[in-house]
PLY file of the C-alpha trace (Angstrom):
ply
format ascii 1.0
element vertex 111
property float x
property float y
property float z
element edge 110
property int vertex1
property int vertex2
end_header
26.86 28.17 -8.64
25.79 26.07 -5.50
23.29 27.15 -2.73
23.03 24.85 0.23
20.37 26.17 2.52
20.17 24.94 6.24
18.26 25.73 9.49
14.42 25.45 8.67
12.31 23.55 11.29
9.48 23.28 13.73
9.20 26.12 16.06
6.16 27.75 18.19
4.95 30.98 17.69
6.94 33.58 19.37
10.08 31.31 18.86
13.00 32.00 16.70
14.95 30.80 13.74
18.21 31.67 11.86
18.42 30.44 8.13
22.22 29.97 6.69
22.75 29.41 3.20
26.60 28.24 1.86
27.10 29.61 -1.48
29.82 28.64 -3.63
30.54 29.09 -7.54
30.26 32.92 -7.73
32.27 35.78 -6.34
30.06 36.00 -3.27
31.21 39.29 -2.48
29.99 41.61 -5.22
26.85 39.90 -5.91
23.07 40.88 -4.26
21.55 38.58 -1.55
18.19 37.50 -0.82
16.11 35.13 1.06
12.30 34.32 -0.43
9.85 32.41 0.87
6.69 30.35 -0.91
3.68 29.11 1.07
1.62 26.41 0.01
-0.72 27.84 -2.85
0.65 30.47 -3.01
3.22 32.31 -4.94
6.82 32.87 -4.17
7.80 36.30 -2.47
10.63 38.64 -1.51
11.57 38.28 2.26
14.38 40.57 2.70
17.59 41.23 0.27
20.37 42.95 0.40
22.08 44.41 -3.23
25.43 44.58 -4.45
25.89 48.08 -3.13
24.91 46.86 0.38
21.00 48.68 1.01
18.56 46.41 2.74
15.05 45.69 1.77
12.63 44.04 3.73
8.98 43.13 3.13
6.62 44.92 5.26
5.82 41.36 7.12
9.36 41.04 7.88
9.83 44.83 9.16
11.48 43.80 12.37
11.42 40.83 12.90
14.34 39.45 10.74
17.27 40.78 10.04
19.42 39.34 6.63
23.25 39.27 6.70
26.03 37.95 5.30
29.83 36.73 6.03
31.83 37.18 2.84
34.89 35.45 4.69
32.33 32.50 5.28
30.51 32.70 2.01
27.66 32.64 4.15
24.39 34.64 3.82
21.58 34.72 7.22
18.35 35.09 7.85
17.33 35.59 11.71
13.32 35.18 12.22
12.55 36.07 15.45
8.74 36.36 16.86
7.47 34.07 14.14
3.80 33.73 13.49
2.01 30.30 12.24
1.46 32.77 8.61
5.07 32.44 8.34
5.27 28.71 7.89
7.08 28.51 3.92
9.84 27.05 2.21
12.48 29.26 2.85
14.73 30.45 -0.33
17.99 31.53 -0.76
19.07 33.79 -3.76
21.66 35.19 -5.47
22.49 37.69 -8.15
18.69 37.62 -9.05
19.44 34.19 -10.78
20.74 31.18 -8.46
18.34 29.69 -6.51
19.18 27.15 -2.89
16.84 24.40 -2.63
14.75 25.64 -0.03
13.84 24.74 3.59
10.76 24.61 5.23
10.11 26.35 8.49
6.89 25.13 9.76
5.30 27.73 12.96
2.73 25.57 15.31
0.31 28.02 16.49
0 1
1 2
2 3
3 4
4 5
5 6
6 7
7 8
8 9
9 10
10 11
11 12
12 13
13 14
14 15
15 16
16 17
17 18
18 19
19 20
20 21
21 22
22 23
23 24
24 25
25 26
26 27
27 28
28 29
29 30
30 31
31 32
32 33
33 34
34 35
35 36
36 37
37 38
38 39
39 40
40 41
41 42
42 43
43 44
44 45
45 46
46 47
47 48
48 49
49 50
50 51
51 52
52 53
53 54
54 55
55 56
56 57
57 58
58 59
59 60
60 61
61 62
62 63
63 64
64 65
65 66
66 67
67 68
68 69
69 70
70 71
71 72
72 73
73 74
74 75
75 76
76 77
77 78
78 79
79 80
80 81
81 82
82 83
83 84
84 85
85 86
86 87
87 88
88 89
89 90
90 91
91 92
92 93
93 94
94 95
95 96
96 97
97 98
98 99
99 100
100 101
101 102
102 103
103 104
104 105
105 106
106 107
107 108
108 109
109 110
């Protein structure tokens, strides 16, 4: 199973972002999405997911503000950050199944 995460960057507070993550090896379609995010020192944490019967969960931070998706044709799963705050600045994970992990990509918020 392959993750290849894309779209992190420098942005200013109040700007916006949208995350993309290819995923390949698994049958994309059945399995439970999520994007994760770990700040330096601190521990790695649940930014929104969506399961394999299609609910949404979102971390109260996140609470809207981004929205996660995903385009089965595309293998493709989303994450739109909109309003960002300099607290959000993380590596940005993609995840799926609970078990396969992307890389990461930083998203860095100037204040």
């Amino acid at each position: 199973v392959q993750l290849q995460a894309s779209g992190g960057g420098l942005v200013q507070a109040g700007g916006s972002l949208r995350l993309s993550c290819k995923v390949s090896g698994i049958n994309f379609r059945i399995v439970g999405i999520g994007w994760y995010r770990q700040a330096p020192g601190r521990q790695r944490e649940l930014v929104a997911r969506i399961s394999s019967d299609g609910n949404s969960e979102y971390a109260a931070y996140a609470e809207g503000r981004f929205t996660i998706s995903r385009d089965n044709v595309r293998r493709t799963m989303y994450l739109q950050m909109n309003n960002l705050k300099p607290e959000d600045t993380a590596v940005y994970y993609c995840n799926v199944a609970s078990a396969h992990w992307g890389r990461g990509t930083l998203v860095t918020v100037s204040s």
